[in-house]
C-alpha positions in Angstrom: -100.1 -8.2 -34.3 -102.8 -5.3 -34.4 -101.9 -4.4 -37.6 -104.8 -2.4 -39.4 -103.3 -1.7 -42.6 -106.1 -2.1 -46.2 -109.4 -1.4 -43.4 -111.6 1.2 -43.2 -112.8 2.4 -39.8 -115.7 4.8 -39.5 -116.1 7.1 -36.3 -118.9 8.9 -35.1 -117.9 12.0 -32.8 -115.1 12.2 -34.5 -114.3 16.3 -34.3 -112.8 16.8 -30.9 -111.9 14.6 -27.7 -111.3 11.0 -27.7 -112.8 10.9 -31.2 -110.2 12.7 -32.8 -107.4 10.2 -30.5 -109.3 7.2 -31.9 -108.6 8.5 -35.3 -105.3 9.1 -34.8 -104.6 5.9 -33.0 -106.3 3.8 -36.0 -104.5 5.9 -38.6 -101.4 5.0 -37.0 -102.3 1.4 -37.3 -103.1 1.5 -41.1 -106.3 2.2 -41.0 -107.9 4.3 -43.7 -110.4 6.8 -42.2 -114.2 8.0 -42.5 -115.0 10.7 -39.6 -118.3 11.6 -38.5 -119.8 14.9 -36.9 -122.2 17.8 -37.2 -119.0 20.5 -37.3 -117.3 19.5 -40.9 -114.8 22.4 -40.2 -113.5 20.6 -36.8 -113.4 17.7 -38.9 -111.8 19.0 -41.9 -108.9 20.1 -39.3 -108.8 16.5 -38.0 -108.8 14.8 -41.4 -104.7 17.3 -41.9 -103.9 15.3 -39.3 -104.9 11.8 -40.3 -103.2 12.7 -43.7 -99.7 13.7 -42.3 -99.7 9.9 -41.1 -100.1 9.1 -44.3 -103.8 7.2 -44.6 -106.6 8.7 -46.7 -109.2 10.2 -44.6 -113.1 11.3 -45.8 -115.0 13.0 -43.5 -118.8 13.5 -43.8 -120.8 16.1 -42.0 -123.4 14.1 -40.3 -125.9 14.4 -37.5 -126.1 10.7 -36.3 -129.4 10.6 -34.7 -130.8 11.4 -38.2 -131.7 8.5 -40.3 -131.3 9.8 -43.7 -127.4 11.5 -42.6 -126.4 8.4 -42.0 -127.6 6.5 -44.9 -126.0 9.3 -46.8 -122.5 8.9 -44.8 -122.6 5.0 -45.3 -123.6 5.9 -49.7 -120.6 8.8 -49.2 -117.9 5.6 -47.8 -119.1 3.4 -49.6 -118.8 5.1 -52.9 -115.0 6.2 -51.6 -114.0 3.1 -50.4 -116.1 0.0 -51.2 -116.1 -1.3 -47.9 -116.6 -0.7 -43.9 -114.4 -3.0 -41.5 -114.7 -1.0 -38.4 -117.3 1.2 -36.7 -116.4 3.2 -33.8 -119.5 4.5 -32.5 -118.7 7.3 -30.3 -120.4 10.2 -30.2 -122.4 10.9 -27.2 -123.6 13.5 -24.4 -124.5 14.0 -21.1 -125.3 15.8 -18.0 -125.3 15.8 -14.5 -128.9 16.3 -13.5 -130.9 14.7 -11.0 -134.2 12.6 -12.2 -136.5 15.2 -10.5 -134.3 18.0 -12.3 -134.1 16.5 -15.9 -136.7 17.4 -18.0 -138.3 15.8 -20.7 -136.2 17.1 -23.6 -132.6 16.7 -22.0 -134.0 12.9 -21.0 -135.1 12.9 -25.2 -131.6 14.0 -26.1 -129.3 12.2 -24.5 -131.4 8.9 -24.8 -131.0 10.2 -29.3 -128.0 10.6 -28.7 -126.4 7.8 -26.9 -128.3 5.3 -27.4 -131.0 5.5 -30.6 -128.3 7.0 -32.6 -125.9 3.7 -31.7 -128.5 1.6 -33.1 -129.5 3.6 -36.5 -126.1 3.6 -37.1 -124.7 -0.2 -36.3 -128.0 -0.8 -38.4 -126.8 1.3 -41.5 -122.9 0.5 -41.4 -123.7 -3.5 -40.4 -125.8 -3.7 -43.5 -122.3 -3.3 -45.3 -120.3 -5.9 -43.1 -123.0 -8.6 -43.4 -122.4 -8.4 -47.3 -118.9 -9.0 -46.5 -118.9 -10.9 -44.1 -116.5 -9.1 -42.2 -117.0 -6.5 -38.9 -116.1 -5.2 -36.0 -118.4 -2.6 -34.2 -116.8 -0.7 -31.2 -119.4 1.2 -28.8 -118.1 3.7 -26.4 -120.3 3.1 -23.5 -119.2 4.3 -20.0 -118.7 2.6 -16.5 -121.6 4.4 -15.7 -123.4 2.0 -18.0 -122.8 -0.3 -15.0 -123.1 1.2 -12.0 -125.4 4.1 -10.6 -123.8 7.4 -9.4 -124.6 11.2 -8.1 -121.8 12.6 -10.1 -123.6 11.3 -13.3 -127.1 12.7 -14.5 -129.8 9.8 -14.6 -130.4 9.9 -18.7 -126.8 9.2 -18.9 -126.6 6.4 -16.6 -129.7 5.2 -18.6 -129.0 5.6 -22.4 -125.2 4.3 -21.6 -126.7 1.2 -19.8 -128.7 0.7 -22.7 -125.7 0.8 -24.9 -124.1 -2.0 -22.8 -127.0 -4.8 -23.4 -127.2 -3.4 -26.4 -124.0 -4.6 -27.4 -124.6 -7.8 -26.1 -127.6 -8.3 -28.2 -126.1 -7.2 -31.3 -123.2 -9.6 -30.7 -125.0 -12.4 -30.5 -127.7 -11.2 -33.5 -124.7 -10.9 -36.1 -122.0 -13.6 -34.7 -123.0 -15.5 -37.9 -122.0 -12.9 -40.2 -118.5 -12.7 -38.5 -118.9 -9.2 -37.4 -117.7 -8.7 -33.6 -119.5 -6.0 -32.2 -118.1 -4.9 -28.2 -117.7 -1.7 -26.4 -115.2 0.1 -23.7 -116.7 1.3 -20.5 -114.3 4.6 -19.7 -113.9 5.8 -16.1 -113.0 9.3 -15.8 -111.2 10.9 -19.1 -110.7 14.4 -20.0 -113.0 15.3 -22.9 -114.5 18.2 -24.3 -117.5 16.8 -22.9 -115.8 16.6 -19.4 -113.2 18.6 -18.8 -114.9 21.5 -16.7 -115.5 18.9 -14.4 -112.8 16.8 -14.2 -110.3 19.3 -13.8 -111.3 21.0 -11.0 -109.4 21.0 -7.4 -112.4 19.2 -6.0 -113.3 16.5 -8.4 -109.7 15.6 -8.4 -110.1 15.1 -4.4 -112.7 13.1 -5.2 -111.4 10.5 -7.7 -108.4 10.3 -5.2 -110.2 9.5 -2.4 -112.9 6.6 -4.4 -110.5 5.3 -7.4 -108.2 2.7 -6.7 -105.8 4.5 -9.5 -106.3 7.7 -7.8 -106.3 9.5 -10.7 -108.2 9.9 -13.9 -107.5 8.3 -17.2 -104.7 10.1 -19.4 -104.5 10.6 -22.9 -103.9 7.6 -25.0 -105.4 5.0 -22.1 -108.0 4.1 -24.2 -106.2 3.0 -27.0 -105.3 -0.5 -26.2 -108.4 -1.4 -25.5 -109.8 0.0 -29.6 -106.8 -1.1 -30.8 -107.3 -4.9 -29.3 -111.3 -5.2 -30.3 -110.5 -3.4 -33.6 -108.0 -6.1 -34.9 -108.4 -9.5 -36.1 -107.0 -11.0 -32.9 -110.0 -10.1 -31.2 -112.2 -12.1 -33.4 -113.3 -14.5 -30.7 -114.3 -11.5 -28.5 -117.8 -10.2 -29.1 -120.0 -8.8 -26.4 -117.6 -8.1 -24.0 -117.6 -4.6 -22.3 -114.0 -3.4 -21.7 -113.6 -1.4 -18.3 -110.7 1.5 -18.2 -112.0 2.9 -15.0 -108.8 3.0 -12.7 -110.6 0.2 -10.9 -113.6 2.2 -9.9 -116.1 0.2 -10.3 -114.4 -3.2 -8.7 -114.8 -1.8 -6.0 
């Protein structure tokens, strides 16, 4: 079961954090690789790494909330591989402002980033898997998609609750083309994003003390959950959001 071996899986954010785990964690499966970011030198180092495990591995400088970049990513896999199976849709930013802090660009660029770049590029890549029939789009939304917080700057909460519905919607728009499209909800994880936060004395007092895990999320915890929705078992799964919280937010 789970076994990814002769599909091609694109990821967006793919230069640092949990985008170059995902990689990993898909190579490992059999996947064949196509990695996505702004910093080609971070990705070219990634890319060593997918080799050693033995899958090819292409990796495209590209700024996703660009439209042209991303057609030119989906020409660039295309002309390397033929095909798209899987679409890990990643990248993303964020803050910890307050509304009556944030200012209009910050609200502009996270709302880009996390959730107009999401769409532009499901709508490039999902061109591909309706030709074939075939598709599985993961978004990486957050479980602050579903709940409000003051630990979490309001664009965030906004652009990744946007991401959630709009996984919903897009799963129900391209059912008929056999393309699942689904996304995981993380709690807390180390990232490159996150880290000055999260692994501090007093944030780890607070997750302690509201997080039925008590703890946040270690490497690797999010791999089930891509590995599941990325496979062919999960092709009677489409718009379901995946929580990894710790139980946060069942509570």
């Amino acid at each position: 079961m789970f076994e990814l071996t002769g599909r091609v899986a694109v990821i967006t954010g793919a230069s640092s954090g949990i985008g170059v785990q995902f990689a990993k964690i898909l190579a490992e499966q059999g996947a064949d690789l196509v990695l996505l970011a702004r910093r080609k030198e971070k990705l070219e180092e990634v890319a060593e790494e997918i080799k050693k495990i033995g899958r090819k591995c292409l990796t495209v400088k590209c700024d996703v909330t660009q439209t042209d970049q991303i057609k030119n990513a989906v020409k660039e896999t295309m002309n390397e591989y033929g095909k798209v199976d899987i679409l890990v849709n990643n990248a993303g930013t964020g803050g910890q402002t307050h509304a009556q802090d944030t200012s209009d660009e910050q609200w502009d660029t996270e709302i880009a980033l996390n959730l107009t770049a999401v769409f532009k590029v499901s709508r490039e890549f999902g061109k591909e898997m309706i030709k074939s029939k075939y598709g599985r789009v993961i978004n990486i939304a957050s479980m602050y998609g579903l709940v409000g917080s003051i630990t979490g700057g309001i664009a965030y909460h906004a652009s990744k609750g946007g991401v959630i519905n709009f996984t919903r919607a897009l799963a129900a728009h391209w059912a008929e083309y056999n393309i699942t499209v689904n996304a995981i909800a993380p709690g807390f994880f180390t990232s490159e994003l996150t880290s000055h936060l999260i692994e501090t004395d007093e944030f780890k007092n607070i997750v302690k003390a509201t997080c039925p895990a008590g703890c946040s999320g270690k490497e690797g915890e999010l791999n089930p959950a891509l590995i599941y929705l990325a496979s062919d078992e999960a092709t009677y799964t489409t718009g379901s959001i995946v929580v990894v919280d710790g139980g946060l937010t069942a509570i």
